[in-house]
Each structure stands twice: as structure tokens, then as C-alpha cells.
N, C-alpha and C positions, 0 to 999 in steps of 0.2 A: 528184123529182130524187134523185140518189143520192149519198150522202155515206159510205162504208165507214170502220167505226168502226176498224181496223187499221190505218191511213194518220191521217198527221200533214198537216198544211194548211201555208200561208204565204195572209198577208191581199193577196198577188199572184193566187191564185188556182193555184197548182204542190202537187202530192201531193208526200206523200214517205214513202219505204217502205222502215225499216231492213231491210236483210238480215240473214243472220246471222253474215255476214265484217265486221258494221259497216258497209258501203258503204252509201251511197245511192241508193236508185233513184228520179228524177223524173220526171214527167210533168203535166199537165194536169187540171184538175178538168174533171167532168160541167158544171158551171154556168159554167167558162171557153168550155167549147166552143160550147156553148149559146148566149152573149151574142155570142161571134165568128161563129159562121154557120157555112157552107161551109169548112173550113180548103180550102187549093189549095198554099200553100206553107211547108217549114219551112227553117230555116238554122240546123241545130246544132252548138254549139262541136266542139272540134278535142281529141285524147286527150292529154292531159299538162298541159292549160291550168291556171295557176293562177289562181283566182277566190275572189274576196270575198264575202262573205255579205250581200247584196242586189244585186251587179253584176249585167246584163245578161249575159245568157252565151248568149241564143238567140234565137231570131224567130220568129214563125208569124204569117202571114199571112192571113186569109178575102178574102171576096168584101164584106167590110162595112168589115176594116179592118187592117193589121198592126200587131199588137203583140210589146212585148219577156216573154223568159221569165227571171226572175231566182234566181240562186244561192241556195238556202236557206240555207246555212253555206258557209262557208269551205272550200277543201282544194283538188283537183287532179280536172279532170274524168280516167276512167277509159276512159269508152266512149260514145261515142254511136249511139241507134240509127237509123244510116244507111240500112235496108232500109225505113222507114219516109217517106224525104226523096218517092220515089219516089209513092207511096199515101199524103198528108198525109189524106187521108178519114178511114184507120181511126183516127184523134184522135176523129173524131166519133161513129164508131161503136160506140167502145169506149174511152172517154178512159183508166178505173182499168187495163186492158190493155194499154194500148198507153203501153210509157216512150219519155222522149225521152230521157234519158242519165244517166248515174250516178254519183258524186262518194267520192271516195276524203277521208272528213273529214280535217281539220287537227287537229293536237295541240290538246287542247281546248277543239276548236270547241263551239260551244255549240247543244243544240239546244233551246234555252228559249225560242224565237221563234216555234218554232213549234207551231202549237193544234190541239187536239181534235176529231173530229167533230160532236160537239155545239157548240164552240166558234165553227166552222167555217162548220155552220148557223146560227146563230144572226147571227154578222156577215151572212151574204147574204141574211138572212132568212128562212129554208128552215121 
């Protein structure tokens, strides 16, 4: 299972991958995709939203079961990748590649919540 040591985790199972404007970029672990199956559907937030740091802000669905994807921090989503709603596969095939959208943080939002790859491993047992 692949856990890339340059990405930060959430104990929800979502990457997260400062840029270097600061933004956010989110996505899906290897071992979210993994537990959920087949993804078939996603339903990702809308550009300007503002979201709390554990709100639900998204959905992806398999063939086993839907689950919610939640805010790592605080701030205003920026962009979601919509080319992606169309081909929910490449989630599977490529979870660290393939983002679901990207969050523009809040004034001192905090990103102490979320953990290491070793950390990361360690909670899913890896």
C-alpha cells in the first residue's frame, strides 16, 4: 500500500498536498480507495463554498458503499475536479493523482490535525 511521505493525511482517510501558493490540494488515500471498492460515483463541493475543518464537503460512492469526504481545515473551496465526476475510476487507479478539489485556507487555519506518513501508516496499520 502506498503512503507518499510528501502528503499530510486526515484519520478520515483524504491527502492533502500543500502547494506553493499555500492552497490545498485534496484527494483520497490508496487505502480509502482500497476499503471502498469500485468508486462509480463522486459529488464534489461547488467553488466559493465556505467549509469548516471536519465538515462533509463531498461524497464518493463505490459498489460496497457511499461515503462522506471531509474538510481538512477550514477556508473556501477554490476548485473542484469536475473532469474527474465523469471517470470516478481514476480514484482507483490512481488515488495520490487524481485530486478531488482544493481549498484556499482560512486565516490561521490550523494544519496540526493533520499527520505524517509514518503517522498515517501506523493508524491503518500499514
Amino acid at each position: 500500500m502506498s503512503i507518499p511521505a510528501d502528503l499530510k493525511y486526515t484519520e478520515s482517510h483524504e491527502w492533502v498536498r500543500t502547494e506553493a501558493d499555500g492552497t490545498l490540494t485534496v484527494g483520497i488515500t490508496d487505502h480509502a480507495q482500497e476499503a471502498l471498492g469500485d468508486i462509480v460515483f463522486l459529488e464534489l463541493p461547488a467553488s466559493g463554498r465556505a467549509i469548516k475543518a471536519g465538515d462533509a464537503v463531498a461524497v464518493i460512492e463505490s459498489v460496497k458503499a457511499a461515503s462522506d469526504i471531509y474538510a481538512p481545515v477550514s477556508g473556501e473551496i477554490l476548485e473542484s475536479n469536475h473532469a474527474i465526476e465523469s471517470t470516478p475510476e481514476q480514484v482507483n487507479g490512481a488515488p495520490y493523482e487524481t485530486w478531488l478539489f482544493k481549498i484556499k485556507p482560512a486565516e490561521g487555519a490550523s494544519l496540526e490535525r493533520l499527520i505524517d506518513a509514518a503517522g498515517y501508516g501506523k493508524a491503518i496499520g500499514a
